[in-house]
PDB file of N, CA, C and O in Angstrom:
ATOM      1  N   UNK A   1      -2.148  80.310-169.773  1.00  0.00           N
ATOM      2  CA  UNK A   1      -1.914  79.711-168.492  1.00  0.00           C
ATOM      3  C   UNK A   1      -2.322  78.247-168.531  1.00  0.00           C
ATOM      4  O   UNK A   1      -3.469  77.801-168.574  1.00  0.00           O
ATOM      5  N   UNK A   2      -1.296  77.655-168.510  1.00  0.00           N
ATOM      6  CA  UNK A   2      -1.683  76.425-168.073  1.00  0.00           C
ATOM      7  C   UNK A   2      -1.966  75.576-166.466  1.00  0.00           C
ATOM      8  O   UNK A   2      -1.392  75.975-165.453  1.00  0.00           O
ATOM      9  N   UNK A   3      -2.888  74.424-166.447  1.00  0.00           N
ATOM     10  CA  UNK A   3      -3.540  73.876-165.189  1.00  0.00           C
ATOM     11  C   UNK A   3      -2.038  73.297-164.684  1.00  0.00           C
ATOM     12  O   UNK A   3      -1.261  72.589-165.324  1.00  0.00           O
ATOM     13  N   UNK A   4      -1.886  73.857-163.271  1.00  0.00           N
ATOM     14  CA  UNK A   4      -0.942  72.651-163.128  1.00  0.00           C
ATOM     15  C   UNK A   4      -1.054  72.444-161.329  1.00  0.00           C
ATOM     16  O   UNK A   4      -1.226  73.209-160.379  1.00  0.00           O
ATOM     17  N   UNK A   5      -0.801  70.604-161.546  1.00  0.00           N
ATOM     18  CA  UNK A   5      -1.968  70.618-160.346  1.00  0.00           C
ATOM     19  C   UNK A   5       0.193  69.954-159.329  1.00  0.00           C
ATOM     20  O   UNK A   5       1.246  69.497-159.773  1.00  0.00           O
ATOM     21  N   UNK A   6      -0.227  70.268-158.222  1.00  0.00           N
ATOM     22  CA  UNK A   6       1.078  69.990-157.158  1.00  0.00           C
ATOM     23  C   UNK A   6       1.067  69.029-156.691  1.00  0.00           C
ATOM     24  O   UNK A   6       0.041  68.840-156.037  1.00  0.00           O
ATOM     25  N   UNK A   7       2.019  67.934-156.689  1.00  0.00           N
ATOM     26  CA  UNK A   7       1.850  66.679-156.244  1.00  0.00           C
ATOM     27  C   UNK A   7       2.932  66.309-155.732  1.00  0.00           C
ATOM     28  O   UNK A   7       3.969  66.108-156.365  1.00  0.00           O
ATOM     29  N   UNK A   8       2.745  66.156-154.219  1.00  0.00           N
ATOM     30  CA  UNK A   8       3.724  66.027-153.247  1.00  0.00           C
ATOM     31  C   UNK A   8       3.349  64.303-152.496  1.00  0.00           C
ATOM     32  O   UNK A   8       2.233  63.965-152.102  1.00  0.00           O
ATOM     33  N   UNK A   9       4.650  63.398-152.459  1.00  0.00           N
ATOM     34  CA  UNK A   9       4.429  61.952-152.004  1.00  0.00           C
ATOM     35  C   UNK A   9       5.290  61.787-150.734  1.00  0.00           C
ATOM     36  O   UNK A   9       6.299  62.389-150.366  1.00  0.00           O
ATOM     37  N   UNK A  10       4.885  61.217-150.418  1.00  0.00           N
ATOM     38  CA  UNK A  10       5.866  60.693-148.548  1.00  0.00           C
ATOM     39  C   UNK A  10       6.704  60.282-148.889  1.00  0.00           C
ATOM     40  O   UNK A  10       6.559  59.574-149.885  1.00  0.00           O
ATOM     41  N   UNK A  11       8.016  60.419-148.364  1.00  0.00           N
ATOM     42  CA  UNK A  11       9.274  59.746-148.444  1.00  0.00           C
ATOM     43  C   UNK A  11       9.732  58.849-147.353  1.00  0.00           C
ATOM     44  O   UNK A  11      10.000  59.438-146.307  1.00  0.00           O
ATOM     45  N   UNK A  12       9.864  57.731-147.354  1.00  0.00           N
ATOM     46  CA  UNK A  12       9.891  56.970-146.428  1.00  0.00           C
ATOM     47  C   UNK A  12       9.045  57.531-145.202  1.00  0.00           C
ATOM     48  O   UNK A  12       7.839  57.765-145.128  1.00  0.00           O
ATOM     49  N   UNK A  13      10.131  57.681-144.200  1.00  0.00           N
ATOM     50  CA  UNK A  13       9.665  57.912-142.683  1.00  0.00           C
ATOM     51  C   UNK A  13       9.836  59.533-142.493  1.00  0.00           C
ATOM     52  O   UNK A  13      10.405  60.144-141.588  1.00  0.00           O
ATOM     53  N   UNK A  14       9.103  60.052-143.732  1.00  0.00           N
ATOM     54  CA  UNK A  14       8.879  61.473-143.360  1.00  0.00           C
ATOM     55  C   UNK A  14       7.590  61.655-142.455  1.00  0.00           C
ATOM     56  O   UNK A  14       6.664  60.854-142.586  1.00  0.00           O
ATOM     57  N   UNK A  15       7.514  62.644-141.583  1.00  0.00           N
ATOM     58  CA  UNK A  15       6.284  62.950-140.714  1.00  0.00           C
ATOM     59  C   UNK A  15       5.542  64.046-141.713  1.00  0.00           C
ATOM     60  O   UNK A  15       6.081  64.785-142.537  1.00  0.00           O
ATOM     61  N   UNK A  16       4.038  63.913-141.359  1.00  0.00           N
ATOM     62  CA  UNK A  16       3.370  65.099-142.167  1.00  0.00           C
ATOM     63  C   UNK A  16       3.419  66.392-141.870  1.00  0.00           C
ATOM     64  O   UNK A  16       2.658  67.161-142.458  1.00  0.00           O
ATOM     65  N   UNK A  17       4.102  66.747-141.140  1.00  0.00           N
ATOM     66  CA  UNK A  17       4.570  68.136-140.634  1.00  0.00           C
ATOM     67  C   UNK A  17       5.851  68.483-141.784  1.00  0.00           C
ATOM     68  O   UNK A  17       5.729  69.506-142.457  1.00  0.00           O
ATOM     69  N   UNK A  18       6.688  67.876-141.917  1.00  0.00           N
ATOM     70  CA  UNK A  18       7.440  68.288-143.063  1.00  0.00           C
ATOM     71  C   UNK A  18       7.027  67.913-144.651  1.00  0.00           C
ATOM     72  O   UNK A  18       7.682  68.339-145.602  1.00  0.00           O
ATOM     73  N   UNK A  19       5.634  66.903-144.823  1.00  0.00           N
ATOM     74  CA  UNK A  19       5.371  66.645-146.302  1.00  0.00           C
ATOM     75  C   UNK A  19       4.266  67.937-146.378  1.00  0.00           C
ATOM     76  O   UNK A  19       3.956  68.305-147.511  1.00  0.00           O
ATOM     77  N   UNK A  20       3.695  68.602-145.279  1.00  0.00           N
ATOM     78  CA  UNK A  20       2.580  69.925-145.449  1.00  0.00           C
ATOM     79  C   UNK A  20       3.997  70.847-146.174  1.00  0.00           C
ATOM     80  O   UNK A  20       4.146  70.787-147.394  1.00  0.00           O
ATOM     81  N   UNK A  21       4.825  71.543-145.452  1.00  0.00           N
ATOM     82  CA  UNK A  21       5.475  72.044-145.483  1.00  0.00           C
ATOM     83  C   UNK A  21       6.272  71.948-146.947  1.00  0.00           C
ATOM     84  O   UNK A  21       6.353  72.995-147.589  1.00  0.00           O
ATOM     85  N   UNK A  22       6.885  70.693-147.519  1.00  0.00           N
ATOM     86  CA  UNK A  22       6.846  70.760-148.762  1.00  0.00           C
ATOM     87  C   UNK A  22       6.356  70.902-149.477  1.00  0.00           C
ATOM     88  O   UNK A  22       6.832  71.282-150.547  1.00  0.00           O
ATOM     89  N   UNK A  23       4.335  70.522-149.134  1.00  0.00           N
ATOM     90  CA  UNK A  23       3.640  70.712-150.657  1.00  0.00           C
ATOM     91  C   UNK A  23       3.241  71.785-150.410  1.00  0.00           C
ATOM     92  O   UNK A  23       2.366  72.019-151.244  1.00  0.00           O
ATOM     93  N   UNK A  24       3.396  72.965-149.466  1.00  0.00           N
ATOM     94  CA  UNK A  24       2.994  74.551-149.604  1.00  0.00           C
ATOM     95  C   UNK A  24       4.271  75.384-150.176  1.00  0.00           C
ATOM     96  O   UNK A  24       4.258  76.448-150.795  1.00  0.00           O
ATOM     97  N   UNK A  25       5.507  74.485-149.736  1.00  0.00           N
ATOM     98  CA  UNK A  25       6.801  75.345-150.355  1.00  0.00           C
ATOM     99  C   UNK A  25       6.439  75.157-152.393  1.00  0.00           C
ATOM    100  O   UNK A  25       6.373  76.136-153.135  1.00  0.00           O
ATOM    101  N   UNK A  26       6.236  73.450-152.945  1.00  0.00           N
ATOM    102  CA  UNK A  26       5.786  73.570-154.200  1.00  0.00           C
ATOM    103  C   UNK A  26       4.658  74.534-154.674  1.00  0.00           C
ATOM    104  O   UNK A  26       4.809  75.255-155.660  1.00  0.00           O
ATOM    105  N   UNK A  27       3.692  74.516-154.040  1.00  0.00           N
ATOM    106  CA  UNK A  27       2.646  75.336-154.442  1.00  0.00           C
ATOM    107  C   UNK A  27       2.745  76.960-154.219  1.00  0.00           C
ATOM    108  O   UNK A  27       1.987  77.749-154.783  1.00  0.00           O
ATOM    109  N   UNK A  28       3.662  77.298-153.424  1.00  0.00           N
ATOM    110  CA  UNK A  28       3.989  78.606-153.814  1.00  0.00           C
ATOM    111  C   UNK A  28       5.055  79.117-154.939  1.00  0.00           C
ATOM    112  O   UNK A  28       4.887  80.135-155.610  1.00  0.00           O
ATOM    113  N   UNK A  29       6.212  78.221-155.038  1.00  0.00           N
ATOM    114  CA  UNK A  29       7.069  78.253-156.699  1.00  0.00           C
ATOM    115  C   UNK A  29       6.164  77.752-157.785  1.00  0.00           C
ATOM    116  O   UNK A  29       6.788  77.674-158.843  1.00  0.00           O
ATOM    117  N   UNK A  30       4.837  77.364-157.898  1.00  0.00           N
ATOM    118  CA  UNK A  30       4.478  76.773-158.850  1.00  0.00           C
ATOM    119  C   UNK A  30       3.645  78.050-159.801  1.00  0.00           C
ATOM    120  O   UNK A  30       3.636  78.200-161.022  1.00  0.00           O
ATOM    121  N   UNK A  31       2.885  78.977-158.575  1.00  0.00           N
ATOM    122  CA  UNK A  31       2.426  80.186-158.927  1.00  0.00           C
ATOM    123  C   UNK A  31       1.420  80.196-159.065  1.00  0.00           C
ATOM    124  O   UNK A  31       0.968  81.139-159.715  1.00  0.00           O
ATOM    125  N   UNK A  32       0.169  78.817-158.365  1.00  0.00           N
ATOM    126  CA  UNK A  32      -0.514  78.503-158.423  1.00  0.00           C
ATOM    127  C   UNK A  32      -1.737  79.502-157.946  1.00  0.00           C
ATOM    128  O   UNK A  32      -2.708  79.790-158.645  1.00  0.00           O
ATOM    129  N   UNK A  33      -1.430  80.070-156.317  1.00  0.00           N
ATOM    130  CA  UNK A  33      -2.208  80.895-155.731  1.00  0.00           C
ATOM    131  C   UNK A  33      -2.760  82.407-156.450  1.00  0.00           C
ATOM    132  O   UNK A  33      -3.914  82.816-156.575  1.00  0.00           O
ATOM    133  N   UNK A  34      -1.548  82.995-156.828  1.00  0.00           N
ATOM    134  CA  UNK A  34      -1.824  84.221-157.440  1.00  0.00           C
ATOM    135  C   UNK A  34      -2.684  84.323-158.296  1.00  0.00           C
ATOM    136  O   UNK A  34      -3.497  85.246-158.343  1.00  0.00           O
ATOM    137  N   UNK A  35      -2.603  83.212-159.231  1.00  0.00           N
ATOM    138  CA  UNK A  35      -3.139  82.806-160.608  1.00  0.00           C
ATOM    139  C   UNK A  35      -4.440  82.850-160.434  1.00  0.00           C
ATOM    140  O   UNK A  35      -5.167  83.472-161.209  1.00  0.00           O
ATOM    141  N   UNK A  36      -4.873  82.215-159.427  1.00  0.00           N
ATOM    142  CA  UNK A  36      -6.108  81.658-158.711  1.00  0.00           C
ATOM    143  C   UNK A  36      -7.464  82.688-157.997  1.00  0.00           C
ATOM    144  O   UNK A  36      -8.686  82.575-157.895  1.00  0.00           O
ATOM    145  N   UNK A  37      -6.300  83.824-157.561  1.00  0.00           N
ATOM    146  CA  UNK A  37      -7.268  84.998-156.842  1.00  0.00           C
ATOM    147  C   UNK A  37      -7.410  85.530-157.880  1.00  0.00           C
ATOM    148  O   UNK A  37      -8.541  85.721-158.329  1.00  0.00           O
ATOM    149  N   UNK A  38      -5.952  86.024-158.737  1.00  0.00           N
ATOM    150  CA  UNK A  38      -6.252  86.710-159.853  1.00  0.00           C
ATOM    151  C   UNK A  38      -7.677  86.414-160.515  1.00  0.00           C
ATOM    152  O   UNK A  38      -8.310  87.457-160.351  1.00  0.00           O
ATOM    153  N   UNK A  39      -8.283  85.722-161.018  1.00  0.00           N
ATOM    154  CA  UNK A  39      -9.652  85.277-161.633  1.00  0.00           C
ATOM    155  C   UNK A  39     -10.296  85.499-160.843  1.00  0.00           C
ATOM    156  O   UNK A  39     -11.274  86.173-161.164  1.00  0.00           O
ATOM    157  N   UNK A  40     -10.183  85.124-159.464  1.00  0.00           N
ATOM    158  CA  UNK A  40     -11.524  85.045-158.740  1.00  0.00           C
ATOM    159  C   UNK A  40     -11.540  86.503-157.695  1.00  0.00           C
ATOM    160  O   UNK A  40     -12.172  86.799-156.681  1.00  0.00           O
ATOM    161  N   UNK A  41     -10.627  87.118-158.427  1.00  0.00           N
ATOM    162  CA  UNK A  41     -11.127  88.830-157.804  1.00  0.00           C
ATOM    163  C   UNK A  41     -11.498  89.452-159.379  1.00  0.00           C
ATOM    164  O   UNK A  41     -12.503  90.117-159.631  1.00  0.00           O
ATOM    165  N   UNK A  42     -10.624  89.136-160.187  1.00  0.00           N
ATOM    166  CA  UNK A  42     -11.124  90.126-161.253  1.00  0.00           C
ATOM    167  C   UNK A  42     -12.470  91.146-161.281  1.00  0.00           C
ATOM    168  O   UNK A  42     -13.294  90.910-160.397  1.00  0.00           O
ATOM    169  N   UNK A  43     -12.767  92.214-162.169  1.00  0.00           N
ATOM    170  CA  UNK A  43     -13.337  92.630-162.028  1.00  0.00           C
ATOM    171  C   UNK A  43     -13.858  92.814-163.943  1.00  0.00           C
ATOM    172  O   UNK A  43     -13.216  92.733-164.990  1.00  0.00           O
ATOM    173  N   UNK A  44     -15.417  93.104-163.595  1.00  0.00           N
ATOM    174  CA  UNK A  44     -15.638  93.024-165.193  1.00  0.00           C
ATOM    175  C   UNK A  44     -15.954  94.367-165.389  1.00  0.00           C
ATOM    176  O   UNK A  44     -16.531  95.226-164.723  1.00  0.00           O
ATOM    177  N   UNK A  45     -15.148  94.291-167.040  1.00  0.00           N
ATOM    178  CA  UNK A  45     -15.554  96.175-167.826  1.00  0.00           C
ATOM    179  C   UNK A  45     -16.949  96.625-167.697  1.00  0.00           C
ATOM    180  O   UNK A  45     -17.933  96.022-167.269  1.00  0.00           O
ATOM    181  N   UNK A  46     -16.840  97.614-168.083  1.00  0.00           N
ATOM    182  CA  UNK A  46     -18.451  98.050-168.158  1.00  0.00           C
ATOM    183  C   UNK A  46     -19.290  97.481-169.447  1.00  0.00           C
ATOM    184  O   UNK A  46     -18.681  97.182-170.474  1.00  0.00           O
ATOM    185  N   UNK A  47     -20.448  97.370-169.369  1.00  0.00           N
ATOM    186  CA  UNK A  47     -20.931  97.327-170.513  1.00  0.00           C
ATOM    187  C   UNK A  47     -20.879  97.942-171.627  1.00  0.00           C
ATOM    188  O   UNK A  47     -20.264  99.005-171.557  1.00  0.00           O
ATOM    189  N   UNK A  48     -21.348  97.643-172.772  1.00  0.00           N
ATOM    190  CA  UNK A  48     -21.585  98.342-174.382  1.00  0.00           C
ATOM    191  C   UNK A  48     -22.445  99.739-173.943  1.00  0.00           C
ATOM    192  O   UNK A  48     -22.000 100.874-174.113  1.00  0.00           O
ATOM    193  N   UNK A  49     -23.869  99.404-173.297  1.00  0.00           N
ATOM    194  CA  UNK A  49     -24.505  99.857-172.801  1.00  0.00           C
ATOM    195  C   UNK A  49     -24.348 101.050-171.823  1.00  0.00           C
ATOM    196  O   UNK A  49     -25.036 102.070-171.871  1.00  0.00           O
ATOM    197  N   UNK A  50     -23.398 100.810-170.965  1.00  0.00           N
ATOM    198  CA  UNK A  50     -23.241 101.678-169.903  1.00  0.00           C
ATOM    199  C   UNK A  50     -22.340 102.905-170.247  1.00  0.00           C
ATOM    200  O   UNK A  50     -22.313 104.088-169.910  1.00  0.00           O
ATOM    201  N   UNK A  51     -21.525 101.993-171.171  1.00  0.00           N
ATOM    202  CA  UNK A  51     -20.383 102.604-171.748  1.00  0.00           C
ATOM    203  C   UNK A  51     -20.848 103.802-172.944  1.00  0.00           C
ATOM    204  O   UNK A  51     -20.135 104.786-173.139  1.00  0.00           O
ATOM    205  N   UNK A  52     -21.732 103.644-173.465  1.00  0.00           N
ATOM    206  CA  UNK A  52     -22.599 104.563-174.216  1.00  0.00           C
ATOM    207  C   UNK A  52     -23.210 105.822-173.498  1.00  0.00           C
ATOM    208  O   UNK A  52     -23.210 107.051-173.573  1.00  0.00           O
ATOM    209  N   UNK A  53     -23.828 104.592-172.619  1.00  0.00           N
ATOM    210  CA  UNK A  53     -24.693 106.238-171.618  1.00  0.00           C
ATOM    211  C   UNK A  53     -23.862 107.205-170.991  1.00  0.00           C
ATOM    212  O   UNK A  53     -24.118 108.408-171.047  1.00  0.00           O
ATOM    213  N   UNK A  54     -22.764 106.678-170.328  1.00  0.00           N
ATOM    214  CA  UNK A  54     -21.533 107.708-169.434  1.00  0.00           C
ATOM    215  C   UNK A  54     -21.189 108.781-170.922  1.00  0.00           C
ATOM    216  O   UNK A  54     -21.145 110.007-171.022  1.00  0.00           O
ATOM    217  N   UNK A  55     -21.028 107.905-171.729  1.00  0.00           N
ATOM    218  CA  UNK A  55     -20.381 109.071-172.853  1.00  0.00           C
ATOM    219  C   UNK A  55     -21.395 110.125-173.278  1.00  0.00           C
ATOM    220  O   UNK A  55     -21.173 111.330-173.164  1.00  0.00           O
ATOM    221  N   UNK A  56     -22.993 109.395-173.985  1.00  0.00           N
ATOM    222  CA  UNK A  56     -23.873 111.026-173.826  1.00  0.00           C
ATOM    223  C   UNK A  56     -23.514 111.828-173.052  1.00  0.00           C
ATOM    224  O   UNK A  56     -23.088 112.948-173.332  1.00  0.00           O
ATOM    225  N   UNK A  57     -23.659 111.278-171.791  1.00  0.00           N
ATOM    226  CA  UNK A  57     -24.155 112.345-170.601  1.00  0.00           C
ATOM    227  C   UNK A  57     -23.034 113.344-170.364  1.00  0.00           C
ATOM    228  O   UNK A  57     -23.214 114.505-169.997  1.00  0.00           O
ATOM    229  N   UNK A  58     -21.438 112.573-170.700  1.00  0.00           N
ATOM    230  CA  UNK A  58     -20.196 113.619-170.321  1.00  0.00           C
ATOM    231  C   UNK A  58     -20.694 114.539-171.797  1.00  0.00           C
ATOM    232  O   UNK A  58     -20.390 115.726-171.684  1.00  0.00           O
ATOM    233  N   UNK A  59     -21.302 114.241-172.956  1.00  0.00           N
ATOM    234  CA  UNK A  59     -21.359 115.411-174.056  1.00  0.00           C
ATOM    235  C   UNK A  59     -22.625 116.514-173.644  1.00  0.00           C
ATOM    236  O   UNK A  59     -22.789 117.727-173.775  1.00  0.00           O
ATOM    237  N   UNK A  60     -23.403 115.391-173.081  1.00  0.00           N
ATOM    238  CA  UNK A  60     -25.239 116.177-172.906  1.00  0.00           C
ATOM    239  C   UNK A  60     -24.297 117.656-171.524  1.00  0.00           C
ATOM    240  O   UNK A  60     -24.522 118.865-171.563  1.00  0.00           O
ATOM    241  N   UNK A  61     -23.349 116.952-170.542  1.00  0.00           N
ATOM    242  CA  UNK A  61     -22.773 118.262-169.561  1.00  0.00           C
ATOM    243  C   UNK A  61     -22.124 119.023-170.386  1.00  0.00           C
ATOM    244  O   UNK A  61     -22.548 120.162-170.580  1.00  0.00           O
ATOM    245  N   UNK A  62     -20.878 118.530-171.094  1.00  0.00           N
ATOM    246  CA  UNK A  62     -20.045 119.504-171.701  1.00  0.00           C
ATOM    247  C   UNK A  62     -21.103 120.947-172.592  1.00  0.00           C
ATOM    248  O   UNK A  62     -21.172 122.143-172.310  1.00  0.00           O
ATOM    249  N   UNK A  63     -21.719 120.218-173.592  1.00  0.00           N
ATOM    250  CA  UNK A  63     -22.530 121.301-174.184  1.00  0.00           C
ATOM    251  C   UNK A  63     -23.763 122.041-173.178  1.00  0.00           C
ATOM    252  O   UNK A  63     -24.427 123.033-173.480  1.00  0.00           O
ATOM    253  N   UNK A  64     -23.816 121.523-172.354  1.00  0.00           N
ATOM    254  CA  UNK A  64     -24.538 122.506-170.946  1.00  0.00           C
ATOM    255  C   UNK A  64     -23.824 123.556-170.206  1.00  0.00           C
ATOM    256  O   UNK A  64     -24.106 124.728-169.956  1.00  0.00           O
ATOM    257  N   UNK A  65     -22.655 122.684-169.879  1.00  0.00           N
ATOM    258  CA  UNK A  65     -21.920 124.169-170.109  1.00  0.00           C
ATOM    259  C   UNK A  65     -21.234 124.995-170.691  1.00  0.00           C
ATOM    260  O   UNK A  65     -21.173 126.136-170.234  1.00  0.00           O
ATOM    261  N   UNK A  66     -20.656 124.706-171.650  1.00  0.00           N
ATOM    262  CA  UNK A  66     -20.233 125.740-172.509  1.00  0.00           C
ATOM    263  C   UNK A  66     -21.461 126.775-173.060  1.00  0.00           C
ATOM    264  O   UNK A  66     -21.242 127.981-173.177  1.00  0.00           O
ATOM    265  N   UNK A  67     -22.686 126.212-173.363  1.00  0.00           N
ATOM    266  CA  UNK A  67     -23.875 126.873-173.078  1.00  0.00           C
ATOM    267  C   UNK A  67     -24.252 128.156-172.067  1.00  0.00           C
ATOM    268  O   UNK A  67     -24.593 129.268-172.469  1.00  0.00           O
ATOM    269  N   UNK A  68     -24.125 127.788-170.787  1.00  0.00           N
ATOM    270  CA  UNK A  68     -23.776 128.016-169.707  1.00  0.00           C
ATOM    271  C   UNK A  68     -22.940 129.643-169.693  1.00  0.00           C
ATOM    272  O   UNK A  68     -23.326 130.809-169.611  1.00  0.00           O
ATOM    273  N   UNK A  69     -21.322 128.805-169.849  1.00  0.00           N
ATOM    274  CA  UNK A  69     -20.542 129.651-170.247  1.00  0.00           C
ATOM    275  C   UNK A  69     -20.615 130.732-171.105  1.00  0.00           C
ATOM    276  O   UNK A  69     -20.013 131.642-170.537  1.00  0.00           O
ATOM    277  N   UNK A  70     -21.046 131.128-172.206  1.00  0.00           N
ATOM    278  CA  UNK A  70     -21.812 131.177-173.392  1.00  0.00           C
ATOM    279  C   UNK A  70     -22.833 132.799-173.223  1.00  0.00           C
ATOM    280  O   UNK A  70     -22.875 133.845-173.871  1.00  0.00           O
ATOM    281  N   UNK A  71     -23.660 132.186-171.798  1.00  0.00           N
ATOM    282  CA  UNK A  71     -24.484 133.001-171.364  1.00  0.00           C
ATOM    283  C   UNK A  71     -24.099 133.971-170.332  1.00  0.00           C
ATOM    284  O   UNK A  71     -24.823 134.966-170.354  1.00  0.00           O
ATOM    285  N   UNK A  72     -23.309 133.986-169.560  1.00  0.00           N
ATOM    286  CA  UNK A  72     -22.366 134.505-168.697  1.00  0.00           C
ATOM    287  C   UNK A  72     -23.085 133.883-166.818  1.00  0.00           C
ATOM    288  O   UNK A  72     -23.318 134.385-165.718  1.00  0.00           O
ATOM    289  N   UNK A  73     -23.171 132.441-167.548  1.00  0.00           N
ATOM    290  CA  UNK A  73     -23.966 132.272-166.043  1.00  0.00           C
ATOM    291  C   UNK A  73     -22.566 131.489-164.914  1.00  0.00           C
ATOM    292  O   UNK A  73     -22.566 131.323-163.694  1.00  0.00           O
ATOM    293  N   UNK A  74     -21.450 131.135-166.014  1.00  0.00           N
ATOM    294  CA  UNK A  74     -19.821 130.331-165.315  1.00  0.00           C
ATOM    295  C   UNK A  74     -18.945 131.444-164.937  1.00  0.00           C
ATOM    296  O   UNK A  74     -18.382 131.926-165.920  1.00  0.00           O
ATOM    297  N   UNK A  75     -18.639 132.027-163.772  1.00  0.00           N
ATOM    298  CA  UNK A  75     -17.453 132.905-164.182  1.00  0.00           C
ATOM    299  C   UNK A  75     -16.104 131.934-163.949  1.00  0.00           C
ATOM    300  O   UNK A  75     -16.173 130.978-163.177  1.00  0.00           O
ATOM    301  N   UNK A  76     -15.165 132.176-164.505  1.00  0.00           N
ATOM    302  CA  UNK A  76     -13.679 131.357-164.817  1.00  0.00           C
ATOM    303  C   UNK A  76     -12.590 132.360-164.187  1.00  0.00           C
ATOM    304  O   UNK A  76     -12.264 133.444-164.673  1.00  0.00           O
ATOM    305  N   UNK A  77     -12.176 131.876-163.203  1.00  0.00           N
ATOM    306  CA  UNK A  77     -11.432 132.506-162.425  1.00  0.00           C
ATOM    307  C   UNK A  77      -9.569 132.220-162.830  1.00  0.00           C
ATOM    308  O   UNK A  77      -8.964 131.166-162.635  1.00  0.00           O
ATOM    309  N   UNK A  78      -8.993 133.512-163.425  1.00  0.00           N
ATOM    310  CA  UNK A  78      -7.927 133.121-163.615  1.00  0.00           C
ATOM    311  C   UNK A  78      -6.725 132.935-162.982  1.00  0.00           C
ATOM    312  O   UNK A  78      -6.240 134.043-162.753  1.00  0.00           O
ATOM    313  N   UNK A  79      -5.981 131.998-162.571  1.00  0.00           N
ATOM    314  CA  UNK A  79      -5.174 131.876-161.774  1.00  0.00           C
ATOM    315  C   UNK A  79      -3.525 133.256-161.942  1.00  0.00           C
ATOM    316  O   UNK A  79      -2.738 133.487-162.860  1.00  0.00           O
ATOM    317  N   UNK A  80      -3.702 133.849-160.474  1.00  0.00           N
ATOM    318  CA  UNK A  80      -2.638 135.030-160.701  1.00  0.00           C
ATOM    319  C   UNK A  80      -1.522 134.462-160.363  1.00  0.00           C
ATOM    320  O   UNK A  80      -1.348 133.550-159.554  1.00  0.00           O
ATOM    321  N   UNK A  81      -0.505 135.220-161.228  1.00  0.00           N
ATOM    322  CA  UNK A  81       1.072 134.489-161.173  1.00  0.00           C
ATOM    323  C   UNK A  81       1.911 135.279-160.449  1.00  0.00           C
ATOM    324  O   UNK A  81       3.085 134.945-160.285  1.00  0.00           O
TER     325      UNK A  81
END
């Protein structure tokens, strides 16, 4: 992405009611706005860190219950057709 900045000039005996109006019509074909929230909403990944711990913990549950299961403490209800 490149910076690109909108530059709108008076034409003779234009009023600023129609030079606003042009430099918001440029700055919306330019694609400037989208570009702009885009970054400043983004959102950041998870950490190395965090991203580690969620994964134990989905293995530390899984082997809890199949454990669980195992012992006859899950009953698994089978869906009738």
């Amino acid at each position: 992405m490149s910076n690109t900045n909108v530059e709108v000039k008076r034409n003779g005996s234009e009023n600023m009611v129609s030079l606003v109006r042009r430099f918001q019509k440029k700055v919306q074909e330019s694609g400037v706005l989208p570009r702009v929230r885009s970054l400043r909403y983004a959102e950041r990944g998870l950490s190395v860190l965090k991203t580690k711990r969620a994964k134990l913990k989905k293995l530390k549950n899984a082997a809890k219950y199949e454990q669980d299961r195992k012992m006859g403490k899950v009953v698994i209800y089978k869906k009738k057709r």
